[in-house]
BAMAR-180548 format. One line per 2 residues: number of its first residue (from 1); their letters; for each residue x, y, z of N, C-alpha, C. Coordinates in pm, 1 decimal. Layout:
N
NUM	A	X:Y:Z:X:Y:Z:X:Y:Z ~ ...
***
This chain:
174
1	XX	2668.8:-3547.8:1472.7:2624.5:-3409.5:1470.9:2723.2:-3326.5:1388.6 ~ 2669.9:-3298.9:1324.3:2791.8:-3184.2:1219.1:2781.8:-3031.6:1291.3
3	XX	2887.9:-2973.0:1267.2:2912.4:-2871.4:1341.6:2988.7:-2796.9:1270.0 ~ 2969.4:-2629.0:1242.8:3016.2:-2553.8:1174.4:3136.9:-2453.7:1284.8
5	XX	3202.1:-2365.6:1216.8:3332.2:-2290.8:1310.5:3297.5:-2170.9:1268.2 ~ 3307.4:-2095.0:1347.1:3337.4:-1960.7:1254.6:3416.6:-1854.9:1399.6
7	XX	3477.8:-1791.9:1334.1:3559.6:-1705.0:1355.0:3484.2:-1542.9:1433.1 ~ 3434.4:-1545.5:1533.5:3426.0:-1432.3:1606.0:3457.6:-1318.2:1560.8
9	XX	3356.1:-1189.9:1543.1:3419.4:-1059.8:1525.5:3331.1:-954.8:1619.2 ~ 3392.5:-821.7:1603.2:3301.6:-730.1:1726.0:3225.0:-708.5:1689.0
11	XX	3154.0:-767.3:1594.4:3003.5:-762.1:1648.5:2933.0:-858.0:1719.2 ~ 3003.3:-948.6:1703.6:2969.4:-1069.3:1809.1:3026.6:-1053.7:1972.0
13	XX	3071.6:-911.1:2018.4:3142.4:-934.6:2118.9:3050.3:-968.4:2246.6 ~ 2932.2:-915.6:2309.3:2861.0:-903.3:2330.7:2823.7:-1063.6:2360.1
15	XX	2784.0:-1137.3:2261.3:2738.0:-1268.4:2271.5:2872.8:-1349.1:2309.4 ~ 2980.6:-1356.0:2253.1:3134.9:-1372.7:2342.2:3145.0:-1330.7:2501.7
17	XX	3103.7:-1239.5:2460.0:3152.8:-1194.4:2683.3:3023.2:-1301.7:2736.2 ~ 2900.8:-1282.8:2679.0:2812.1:-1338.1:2809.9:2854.2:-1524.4:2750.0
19	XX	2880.6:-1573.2:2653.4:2885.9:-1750.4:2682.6:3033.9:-1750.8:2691.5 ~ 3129.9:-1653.9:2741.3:3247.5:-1683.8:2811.0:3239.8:-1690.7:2942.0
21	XX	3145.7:-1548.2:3024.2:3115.9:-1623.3:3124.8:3034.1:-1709.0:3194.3 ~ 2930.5:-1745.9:3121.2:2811.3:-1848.7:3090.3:2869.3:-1988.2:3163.3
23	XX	2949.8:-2002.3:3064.2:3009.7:-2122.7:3020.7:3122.9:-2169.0:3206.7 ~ 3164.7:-2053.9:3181.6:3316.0:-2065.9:3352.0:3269.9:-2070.0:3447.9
25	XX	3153.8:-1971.9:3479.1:3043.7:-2004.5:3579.0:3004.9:-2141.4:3632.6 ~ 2909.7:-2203.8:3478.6:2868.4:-2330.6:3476.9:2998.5:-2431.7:3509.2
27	XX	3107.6:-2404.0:3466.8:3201.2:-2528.6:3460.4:3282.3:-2505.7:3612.2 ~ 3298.5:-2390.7:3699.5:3363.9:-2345.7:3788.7:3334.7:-2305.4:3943.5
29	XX	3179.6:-2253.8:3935.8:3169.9:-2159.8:4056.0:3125.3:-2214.5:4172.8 ~ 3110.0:-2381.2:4141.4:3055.2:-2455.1:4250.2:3215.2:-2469.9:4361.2
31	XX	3281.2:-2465.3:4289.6:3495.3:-2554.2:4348.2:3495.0:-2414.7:4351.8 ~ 3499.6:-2294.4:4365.4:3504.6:-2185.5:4438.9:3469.3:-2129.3:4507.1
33	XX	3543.9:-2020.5:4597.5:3522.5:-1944.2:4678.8:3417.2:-1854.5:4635.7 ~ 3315.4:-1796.5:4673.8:3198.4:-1730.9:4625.0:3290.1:-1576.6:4586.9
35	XX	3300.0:-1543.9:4683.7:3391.8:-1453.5:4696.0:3497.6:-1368.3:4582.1 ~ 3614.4:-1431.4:4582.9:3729.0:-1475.4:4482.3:3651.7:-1533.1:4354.9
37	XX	3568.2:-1580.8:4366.5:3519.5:-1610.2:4174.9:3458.4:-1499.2:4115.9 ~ 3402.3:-1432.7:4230.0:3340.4:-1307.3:4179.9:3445.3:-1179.0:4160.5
39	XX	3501.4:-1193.1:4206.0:3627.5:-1085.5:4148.0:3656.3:-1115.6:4060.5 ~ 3721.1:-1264.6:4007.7:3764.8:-1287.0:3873.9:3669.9:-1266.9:3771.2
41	XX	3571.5:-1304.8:3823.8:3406.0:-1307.6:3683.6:3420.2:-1177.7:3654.3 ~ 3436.3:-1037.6:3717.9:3414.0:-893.6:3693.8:3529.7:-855.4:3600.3
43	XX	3625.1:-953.2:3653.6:3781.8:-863.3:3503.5:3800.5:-981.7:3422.5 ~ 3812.2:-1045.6:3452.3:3847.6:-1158.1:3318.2:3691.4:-1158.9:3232.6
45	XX	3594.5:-1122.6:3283.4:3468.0:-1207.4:3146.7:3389.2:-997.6:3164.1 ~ 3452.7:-884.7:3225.7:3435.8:-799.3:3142.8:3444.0:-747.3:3037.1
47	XX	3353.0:-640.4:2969.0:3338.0:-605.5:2831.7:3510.9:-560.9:2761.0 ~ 3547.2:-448.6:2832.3:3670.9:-408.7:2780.9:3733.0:-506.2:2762.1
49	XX	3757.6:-623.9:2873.3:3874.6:-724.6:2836.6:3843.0:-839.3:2759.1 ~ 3736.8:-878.5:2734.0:3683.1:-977.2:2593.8:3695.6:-909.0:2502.1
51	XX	3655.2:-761.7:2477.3:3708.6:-672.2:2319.6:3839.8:-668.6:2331.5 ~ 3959.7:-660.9:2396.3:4106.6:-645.7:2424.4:4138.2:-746.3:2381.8
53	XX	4135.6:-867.8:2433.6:4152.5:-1020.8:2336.6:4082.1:-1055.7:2187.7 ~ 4008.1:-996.2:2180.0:3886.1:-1049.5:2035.4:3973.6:-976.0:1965.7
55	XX	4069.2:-829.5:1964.3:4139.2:-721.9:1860.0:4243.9:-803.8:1853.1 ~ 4318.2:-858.2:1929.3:4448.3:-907.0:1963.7:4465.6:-986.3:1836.9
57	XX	4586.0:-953.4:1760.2:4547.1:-1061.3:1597.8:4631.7:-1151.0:1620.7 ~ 4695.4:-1207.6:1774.2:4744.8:-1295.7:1756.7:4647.6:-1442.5:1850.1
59	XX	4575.4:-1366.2:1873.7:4427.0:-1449.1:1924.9:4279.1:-1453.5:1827.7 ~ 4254.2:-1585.1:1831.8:4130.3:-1606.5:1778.5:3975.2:-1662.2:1849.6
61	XX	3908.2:-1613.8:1834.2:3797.3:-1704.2:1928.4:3692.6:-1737.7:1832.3 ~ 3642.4:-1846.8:1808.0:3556.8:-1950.6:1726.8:3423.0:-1979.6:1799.7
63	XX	3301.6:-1943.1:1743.1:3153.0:-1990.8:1801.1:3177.2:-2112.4:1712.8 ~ 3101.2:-2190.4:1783.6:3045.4:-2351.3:1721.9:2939.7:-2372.0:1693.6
65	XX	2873.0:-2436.0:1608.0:2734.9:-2426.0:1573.5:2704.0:-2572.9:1523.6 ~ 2605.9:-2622.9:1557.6:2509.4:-2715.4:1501.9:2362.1:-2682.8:1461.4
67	XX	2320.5:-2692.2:1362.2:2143.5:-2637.4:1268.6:2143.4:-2529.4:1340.4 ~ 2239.5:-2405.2:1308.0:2242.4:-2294.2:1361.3:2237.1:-2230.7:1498.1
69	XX	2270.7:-2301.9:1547.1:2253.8:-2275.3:1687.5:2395.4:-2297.4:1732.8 ~ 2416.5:-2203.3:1825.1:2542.8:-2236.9:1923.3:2545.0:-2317.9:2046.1
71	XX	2682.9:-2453.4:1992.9:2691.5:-2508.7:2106.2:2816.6:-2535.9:2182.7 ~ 2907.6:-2405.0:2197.2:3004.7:-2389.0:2229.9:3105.6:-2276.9:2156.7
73	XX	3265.3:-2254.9:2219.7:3336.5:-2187.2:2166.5:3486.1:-2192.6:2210.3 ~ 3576.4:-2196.5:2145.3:3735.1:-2189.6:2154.5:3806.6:-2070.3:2152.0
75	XX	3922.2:-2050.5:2213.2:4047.2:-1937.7:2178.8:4136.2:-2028.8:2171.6 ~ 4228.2:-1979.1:2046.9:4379.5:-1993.9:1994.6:4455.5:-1895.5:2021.3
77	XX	4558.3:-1932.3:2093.1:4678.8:-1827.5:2105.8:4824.7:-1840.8:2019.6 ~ 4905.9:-1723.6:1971.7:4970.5:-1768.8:1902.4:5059.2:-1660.1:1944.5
79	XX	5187.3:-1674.0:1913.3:5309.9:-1567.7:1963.8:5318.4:-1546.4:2072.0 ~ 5287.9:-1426.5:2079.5:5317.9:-1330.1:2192.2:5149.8:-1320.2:2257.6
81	XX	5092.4:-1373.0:2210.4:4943.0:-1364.6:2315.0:4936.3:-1530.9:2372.7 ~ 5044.3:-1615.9:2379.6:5050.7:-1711.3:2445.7:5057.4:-1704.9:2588.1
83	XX	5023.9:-1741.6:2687.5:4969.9:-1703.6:2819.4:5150.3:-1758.7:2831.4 ~ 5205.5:-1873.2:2830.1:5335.3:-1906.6:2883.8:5467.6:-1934.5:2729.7
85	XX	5427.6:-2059.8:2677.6:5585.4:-2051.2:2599.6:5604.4:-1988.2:2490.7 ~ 5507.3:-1901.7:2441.8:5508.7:-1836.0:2344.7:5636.6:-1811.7:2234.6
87	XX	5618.4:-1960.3:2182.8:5706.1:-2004.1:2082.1:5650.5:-1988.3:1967.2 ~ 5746.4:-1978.4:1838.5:5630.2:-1933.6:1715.8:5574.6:-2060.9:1618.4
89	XX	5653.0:-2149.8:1680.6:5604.2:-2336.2:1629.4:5508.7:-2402.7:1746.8 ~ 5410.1:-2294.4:1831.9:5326.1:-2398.3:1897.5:5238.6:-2264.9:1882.8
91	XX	5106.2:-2323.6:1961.3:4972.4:-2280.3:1986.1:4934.5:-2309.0:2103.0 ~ 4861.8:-2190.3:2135.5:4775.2:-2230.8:2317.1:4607.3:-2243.3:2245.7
93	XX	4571.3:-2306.5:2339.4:4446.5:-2319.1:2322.0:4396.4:-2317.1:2487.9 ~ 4334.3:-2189.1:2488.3:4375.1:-2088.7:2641.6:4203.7:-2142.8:2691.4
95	XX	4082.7:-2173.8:2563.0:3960.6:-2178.1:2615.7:3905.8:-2283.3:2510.2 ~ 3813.2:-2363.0:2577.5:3710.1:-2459.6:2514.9:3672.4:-2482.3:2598.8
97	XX	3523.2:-2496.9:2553.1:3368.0:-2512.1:2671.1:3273.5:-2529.3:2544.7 ~ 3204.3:-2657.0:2580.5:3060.3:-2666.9:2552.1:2981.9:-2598.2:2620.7
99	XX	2840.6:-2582.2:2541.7:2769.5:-2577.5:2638.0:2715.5:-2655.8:2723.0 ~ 2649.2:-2653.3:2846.3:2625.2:-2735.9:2960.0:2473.7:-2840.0:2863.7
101	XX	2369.7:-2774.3:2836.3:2277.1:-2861.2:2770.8:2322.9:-2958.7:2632.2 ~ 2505.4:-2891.0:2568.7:2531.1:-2986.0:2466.9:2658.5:-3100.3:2555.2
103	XX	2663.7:-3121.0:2633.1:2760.9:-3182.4:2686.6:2722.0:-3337.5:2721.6 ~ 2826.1:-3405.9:2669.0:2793.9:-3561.6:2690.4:2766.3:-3607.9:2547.0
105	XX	2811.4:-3511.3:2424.2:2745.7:-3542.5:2324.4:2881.8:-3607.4:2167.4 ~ 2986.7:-3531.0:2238.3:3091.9:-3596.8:2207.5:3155.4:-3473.5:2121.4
107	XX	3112.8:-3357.7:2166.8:3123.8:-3248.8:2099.6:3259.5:-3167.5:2112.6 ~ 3308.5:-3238.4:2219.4:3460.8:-3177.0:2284.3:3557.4:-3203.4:2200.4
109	XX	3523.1:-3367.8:2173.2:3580.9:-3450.6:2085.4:3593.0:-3371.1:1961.9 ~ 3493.2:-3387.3:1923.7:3471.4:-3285.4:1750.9:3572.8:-3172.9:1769.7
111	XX	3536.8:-3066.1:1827.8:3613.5:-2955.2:1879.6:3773.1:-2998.4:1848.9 ~ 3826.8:-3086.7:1969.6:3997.0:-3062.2:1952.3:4026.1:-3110.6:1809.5
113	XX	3921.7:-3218.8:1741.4:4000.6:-3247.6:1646.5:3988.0:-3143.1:1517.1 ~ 3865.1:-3030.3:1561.1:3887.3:-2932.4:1433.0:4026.9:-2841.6:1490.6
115	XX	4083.5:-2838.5:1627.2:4187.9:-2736.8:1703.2:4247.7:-2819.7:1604.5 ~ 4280.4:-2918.8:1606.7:4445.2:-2985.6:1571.0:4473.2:-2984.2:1452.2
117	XX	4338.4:-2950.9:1377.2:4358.7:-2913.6:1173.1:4391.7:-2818.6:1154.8 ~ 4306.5:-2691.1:1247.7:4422.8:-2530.4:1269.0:4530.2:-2541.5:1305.7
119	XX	4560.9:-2646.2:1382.1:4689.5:-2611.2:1444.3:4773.3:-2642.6:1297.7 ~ 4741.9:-2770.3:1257.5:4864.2:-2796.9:1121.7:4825.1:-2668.2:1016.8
121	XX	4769.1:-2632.5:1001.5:4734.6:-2549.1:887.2:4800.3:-2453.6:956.2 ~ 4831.1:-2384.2:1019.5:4893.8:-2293.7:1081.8:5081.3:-2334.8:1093.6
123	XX	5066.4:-2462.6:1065.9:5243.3:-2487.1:1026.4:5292.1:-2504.9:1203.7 ~ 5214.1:-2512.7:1276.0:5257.8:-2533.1:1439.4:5283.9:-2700.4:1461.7
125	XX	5392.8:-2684.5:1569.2:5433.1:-2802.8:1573.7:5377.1:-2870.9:1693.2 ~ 5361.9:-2765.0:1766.9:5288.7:-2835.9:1944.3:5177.4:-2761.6:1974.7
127	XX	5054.4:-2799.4:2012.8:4927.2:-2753.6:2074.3:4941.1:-2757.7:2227.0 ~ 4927.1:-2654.7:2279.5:4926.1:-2666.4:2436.2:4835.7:-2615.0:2484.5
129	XX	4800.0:-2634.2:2642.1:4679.7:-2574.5:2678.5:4754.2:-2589.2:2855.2 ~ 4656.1:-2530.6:2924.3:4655.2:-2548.1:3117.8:4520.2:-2559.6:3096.5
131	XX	4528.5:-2692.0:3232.0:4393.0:-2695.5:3270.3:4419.0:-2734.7:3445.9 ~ 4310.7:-2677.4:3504.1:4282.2:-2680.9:3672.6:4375.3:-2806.3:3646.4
133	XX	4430.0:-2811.6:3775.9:4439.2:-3010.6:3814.9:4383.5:-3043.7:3917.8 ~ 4323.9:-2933.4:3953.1:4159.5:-3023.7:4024.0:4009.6:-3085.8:3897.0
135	XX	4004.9:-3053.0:3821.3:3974.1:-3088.2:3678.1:4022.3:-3198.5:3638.8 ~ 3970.7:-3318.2:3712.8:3991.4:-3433.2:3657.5:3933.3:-3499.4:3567.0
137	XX	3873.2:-3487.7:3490.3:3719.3:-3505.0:3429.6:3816.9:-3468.3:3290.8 ~ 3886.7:-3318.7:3247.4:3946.9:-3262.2:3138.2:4029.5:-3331.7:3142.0
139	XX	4155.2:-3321.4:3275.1:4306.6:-3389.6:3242.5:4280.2:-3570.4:3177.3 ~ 4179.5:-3621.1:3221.8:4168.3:-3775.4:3113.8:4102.7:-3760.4:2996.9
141	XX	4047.2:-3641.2:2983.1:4011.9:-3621.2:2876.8:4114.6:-3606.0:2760.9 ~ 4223.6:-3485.2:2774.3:4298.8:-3452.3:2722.0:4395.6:-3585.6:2703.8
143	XX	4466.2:-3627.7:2839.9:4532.4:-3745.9:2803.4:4469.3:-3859.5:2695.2 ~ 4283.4:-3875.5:2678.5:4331.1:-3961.7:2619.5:4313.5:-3939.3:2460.0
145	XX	4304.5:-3774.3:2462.3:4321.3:-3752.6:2308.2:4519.7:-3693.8:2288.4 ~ 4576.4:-3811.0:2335.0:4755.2:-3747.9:2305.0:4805.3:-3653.9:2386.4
147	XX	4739.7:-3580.5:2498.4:4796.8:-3455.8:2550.1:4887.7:-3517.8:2685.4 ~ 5009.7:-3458.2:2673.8:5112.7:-3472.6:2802.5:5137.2:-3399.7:2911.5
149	XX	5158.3:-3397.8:3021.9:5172.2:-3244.8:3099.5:5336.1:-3266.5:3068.5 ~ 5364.6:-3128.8:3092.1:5491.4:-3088.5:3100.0:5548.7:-2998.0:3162.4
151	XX	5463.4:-2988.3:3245.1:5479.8:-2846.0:3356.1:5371.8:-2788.3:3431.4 ~ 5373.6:-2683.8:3483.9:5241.0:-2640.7:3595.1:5271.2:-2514.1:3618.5
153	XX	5182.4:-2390.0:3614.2:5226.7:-2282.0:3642.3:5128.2:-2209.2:3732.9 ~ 5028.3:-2163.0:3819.3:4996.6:-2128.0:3891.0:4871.3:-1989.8:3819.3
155	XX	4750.7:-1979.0:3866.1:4657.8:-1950.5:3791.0:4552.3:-1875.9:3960.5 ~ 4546.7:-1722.8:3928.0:4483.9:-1742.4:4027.1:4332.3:-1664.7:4023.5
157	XX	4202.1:-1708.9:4073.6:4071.8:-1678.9:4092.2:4075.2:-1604.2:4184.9 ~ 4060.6:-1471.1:4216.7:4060.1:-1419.0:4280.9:4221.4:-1381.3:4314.8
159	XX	4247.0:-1397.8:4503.3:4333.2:-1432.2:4561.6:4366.9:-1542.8:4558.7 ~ 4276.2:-1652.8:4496.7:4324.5:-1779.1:4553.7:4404.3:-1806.4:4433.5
161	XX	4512.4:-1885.1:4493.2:4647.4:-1925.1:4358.9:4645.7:-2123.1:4382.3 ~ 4594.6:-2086.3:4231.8:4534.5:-2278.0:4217.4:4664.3:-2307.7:4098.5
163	XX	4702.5:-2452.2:4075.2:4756.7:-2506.7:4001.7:4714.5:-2550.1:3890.2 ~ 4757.3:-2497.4:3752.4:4738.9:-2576.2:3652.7:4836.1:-2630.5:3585.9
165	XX	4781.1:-2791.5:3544.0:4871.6:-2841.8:3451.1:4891.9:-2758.9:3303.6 ~ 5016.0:-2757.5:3300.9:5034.1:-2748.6:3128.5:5032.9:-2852.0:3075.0
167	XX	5008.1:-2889.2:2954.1:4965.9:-2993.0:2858.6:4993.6:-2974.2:2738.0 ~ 5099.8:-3054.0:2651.9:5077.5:-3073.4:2533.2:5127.7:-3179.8:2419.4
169	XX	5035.5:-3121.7:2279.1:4988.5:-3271.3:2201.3:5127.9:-3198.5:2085.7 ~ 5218.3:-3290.7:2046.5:5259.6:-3313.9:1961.7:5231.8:-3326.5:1820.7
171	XX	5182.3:-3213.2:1724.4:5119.6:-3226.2:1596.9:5185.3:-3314.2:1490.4 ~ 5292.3:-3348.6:1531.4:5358.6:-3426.1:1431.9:5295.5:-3574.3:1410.6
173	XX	5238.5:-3601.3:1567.4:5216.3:-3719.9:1558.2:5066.2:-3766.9:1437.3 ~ 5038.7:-3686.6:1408.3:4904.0:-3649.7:1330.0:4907.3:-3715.7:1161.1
***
C-alpha cells in the first residue's frame, strides 16, 4: 500500500482534533475508567489545545493517506515541546494511531519507518516515544522495530496516574 505524508495546517485543525480523539477513544476507553477518560477526552483532544500544539513550531503533526483517503496520523516533538528529555539531538514521537478499519495492514510499520527518515533528516540522533505499559500489543511492537525502554515516567487520565514506558531507537543504528 503506498502511502503519502503531509504535514497538518489550521485548516486542517478541525479534522486533527476529531481523528485525535477518534483514534484514543478507539485505542483506550475500553482499559478506562469511564469517568477519568472523560475528563481527559475534554482537555487533551479540545479545540484550543490541538490549535496550541498544531502553532507550536517545535511540533509537527502528519495526516497519512492512501488513494486519498486518510488512514492515520503522527506528532514529532522536538526541543522544548518534548514531553521529557528535550535534548536537541533526539525527537519524541508523542502520537501514532492508525485507523481502527486500516489496522492489521502493516501500516504502523510503514509509518515508523517514514518517522525514522525525519528523524535522520532532521540530524537527530535518538527517536523516543512513552507508551502505556499496559499496552502490550505496542511495547513488542516497538521492541521489535529497535526500540529500548529506558525509563518510565507517569502519565495521568484523568486522576488516575498510569505508567509509561519510555522508549528509544538509536538512529545511528540506521
Amino acid at each position: 500500500m503506498v502511502l503519502t505524508y503531509t504535514l497538518c495546517s489550521l485548516e486542517e485543525l478541525d479534522q486533527l482534533r476529531s481523528i485525535s480523539e477518534q483514534t484514543f477513544v478507539t485505542a483506550f476507553a475500553k482499559d478506562n475508567d469511564p469517568k477519568d477518560f472523560e475528563i481527559y477526552i475534554k482537555k487533551a483532544f479540545a479545540l484550543e489545545t490541538i490549535k496550541e500544539e498544531l502553532l507550536n513550531p517545535n511540533s509537527d503533526f502528519y495526516f497519512v493517506y492512501t488513494n486519498n483517503e486518510i488512514v492515520g496520523y503522527f506528532k514529532l516533538n522536538v526541543n522544548d515541546a518534548q514531553s521529557e528529555l528535550k535534548q536537541e539531538d533526539s525527537i519524541e514521537l508523542e502520537r501514532i494511531y492508525v485507523l481502527q478499519t486500516h489496522q492489521g495492514l502493516g501500516l504502523g510499520e510503514q509509518f515508523l519507518h517514514h518517522i525514522k527518515t525525519i528523524a535522520q533528516e532532521r540530524m537527530k540522533k535518538m527517536l523516543w516515544l512513552g507508551v502505556w505499559q499496559e499496552n502490550k500489543r505496542a511495547i513488542k511492537f516497538y521492541e521489535r522495530h529497535g526500540f529500548q525502554k529506558f525509563d518510565t515516567h507517569p502519565y495521568f487520565i484523568g486522576s488516575d496516574e498510569q505508567t509509561d514506558w519510555l522508549m528509544r531507537f538509536n538512529l545511528s543504528t540506521l
